[in-house]
N, C-alpha and C positions, 0 to 999 in steps of 0.2 A: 555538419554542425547543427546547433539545434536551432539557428534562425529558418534553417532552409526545413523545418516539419512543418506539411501543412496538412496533413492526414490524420492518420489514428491518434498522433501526439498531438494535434490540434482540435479533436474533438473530442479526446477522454471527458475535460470540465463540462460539455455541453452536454455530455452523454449522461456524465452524475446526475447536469440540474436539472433533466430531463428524463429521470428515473429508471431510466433504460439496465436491461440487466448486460452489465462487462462482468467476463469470467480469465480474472487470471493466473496466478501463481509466485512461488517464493523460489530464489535465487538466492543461494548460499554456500557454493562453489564458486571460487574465482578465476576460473579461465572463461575466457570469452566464447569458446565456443558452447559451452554449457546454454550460454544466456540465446546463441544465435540459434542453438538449432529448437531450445524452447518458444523464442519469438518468431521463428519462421513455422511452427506449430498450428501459431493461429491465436494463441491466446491476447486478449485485447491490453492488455500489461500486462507489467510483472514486476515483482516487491524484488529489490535488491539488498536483502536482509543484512543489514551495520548494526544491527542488535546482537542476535544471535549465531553469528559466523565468524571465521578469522578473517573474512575479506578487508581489506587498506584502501586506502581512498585512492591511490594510483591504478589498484583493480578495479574498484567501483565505475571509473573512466574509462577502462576497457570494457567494461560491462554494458556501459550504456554506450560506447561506441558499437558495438556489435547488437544492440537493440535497436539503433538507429537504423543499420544498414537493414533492419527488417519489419521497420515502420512499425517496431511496438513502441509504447510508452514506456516509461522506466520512472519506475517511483521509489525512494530510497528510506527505508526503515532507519531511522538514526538509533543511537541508543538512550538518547535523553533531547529533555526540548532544547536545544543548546543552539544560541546562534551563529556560531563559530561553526558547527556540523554542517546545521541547513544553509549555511552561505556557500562553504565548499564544494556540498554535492548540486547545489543548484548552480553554481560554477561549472563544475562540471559538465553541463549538460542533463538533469536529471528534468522530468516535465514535473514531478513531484516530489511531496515528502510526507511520510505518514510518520507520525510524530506517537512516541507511549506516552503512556502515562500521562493522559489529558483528564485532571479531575476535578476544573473547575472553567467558568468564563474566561478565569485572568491566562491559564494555560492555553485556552482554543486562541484567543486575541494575541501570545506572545509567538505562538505557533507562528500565524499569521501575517505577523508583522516582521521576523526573522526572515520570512519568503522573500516578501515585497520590499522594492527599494521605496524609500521618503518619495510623496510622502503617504503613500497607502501605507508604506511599512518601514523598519528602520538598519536594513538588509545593507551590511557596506558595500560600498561601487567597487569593481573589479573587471579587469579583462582575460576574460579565460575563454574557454572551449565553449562555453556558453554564448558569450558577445562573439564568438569568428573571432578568438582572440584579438578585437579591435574595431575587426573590418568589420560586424556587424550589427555595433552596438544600437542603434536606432533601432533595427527589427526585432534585438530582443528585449527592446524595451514594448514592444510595442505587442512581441509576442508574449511574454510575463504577464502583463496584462488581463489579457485575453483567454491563456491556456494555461498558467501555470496551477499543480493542486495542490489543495492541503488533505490530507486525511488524516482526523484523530482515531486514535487509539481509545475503545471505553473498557477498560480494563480491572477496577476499582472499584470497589463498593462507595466509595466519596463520587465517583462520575456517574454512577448511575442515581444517586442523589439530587447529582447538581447537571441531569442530563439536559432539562428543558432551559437553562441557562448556558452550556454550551455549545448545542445547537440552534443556539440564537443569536450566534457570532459571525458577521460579515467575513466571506472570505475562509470558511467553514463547507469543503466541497462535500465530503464524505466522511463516513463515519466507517469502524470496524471495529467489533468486540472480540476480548482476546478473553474468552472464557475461562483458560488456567489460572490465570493470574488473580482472573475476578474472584474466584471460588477461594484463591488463596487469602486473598482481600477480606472474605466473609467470614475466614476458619475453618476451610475447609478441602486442602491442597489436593486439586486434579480432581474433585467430585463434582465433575460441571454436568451429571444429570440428575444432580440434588435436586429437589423443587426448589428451594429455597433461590440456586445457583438457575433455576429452567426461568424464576420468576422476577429475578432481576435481567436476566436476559430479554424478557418479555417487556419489560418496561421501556427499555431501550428502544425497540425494534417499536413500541406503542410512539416514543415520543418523535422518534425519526417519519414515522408518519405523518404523524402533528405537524411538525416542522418542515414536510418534505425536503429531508435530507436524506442522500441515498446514503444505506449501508448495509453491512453483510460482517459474513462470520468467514474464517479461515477453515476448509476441512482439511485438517492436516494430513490426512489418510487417504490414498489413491482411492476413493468409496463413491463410484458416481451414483447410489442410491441416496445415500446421505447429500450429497449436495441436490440432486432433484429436491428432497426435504424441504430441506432452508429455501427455495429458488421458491417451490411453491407455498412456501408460509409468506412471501411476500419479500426475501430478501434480494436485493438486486448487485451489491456490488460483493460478489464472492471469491474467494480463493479458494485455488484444487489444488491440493497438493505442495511438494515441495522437490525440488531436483532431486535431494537423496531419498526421499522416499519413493517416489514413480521410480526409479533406478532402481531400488532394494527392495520394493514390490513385487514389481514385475520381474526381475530376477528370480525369486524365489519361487512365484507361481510358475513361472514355464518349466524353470528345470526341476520343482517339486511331478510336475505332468509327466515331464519326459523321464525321471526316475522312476515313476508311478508305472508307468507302460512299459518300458524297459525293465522292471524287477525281475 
């Protein structure tokens, strides 16, 4: 249960405020071994995608049960800032929640306060998988605290506007820009090596420094040259990948080879 993480789940927020580079990935398959044998990998988290997946919140619990047993983090993409989502997955067990569509201060603050119970925040009281269904409610009060994260989402042409106002928001671990969307934001769907799309990206990555707030870009592409990139431009909290695409990557490359030699 999640009182008893005192490892990788209990130092991810230490590790953001401390700019340190964590490399992890997106989970978008709902069987649990999916998620175990991706956290028994090595990767220092991993997005438990409730945006873009069919996964149910009965799966998401198996998901983050089977990330426990391999001392990664487990942070849960909702699909809107809704406090009713981020109560349940952080019931669950989740060490986070990386919230879309944050395109102003009042979204990073509601973010924030959806997490945390009164009175940092205005999160209802429950007994689930989270408290040791009961038996541990004191530790995870105690562990919420101390480890639980938020990551916005700057996805918007209005957020990268109103960047140096939402990373100016208490309880604001991490940031991560979701490029497609942004570029769709500006008028201009999936051209995110537009300048126009390179130069709001730059802005961002300019204010997170300002503010020392750790953030990063999602490579959606099994491309570890591309993420070298990003890693040495300065970004520290990155995503590699995603389960169907490392699976549908690497499939096609090996047995493109072995068709290749075999002709």
């Amino acid at each position: 249960m999640r009182v008893d993480k005192h490892s990788k789940a209990a130092s991810l927020k230490q590790r953001l405020a401390d700019n340190e580079l964590t490399i992890g990935s997106w989970v978008t398959l709902g069987h649990p071994s999916i998620a175990e044998i991706m956290a028994s990998a090595g990767f220092d988290w991993l997005v438990i995608d409730a945006e873009h997946s069919a996964i149910e919140l009965s799966e998401i619990q198996l998901l983050i049960q089977a990330m426990d047993g391999q001392d990664c983090p487990a942070i849960v993409r909702i699909t809107s800032n809704d406090a009713n989502q981020i109560k349940r997955v952080m019931d669950c067990g989740a060490t986070g929640v990386m919230v879309p569509m944050v395109n102003c201060a009042a979204d990073a603050e509601a973010a924030v306060s959806h997490t945390y119970y009164p009175p940092k925040g205005t999160r209802g009281v429950g007994l689930a998988r989270a408290q040791g269904y009961g038996a541990g409610f004191q530790e995870y009060l105690k562990w919420m605290d101390n480890h639980a994260v938020v990551v916005v989402m700057i996805e918007h042409k209005d957020a990268v506007e109103n960047i140096d106002e939402i990373l100016s928001v208490p309880g604001v671990d991490a940031f991560i820009i979701g490029p497609y969307d942004l570029s769709a934001s500006m008028g201009m769907p999936g051209e995110v090596s537009h300048p126009d799309v390179q130069d709001a990206i730059s802005r961002v990555c300019a204010a997170g420094l300002a503010h020392k707030k750790t953030g990063g870009l999602h490579v959606v592409e099994p491309d570890k040259d591309a993420l070298y990139g990003l890693i040495d431009s300065g970004y520290r909290f990155m995503g590699y990948s995603l389960d169907t695409r490392i699976l549908d990557a690497n499939c096609r490359q090996d047995l493109g080879e072995i068709r290749q030699r075999h002709a």
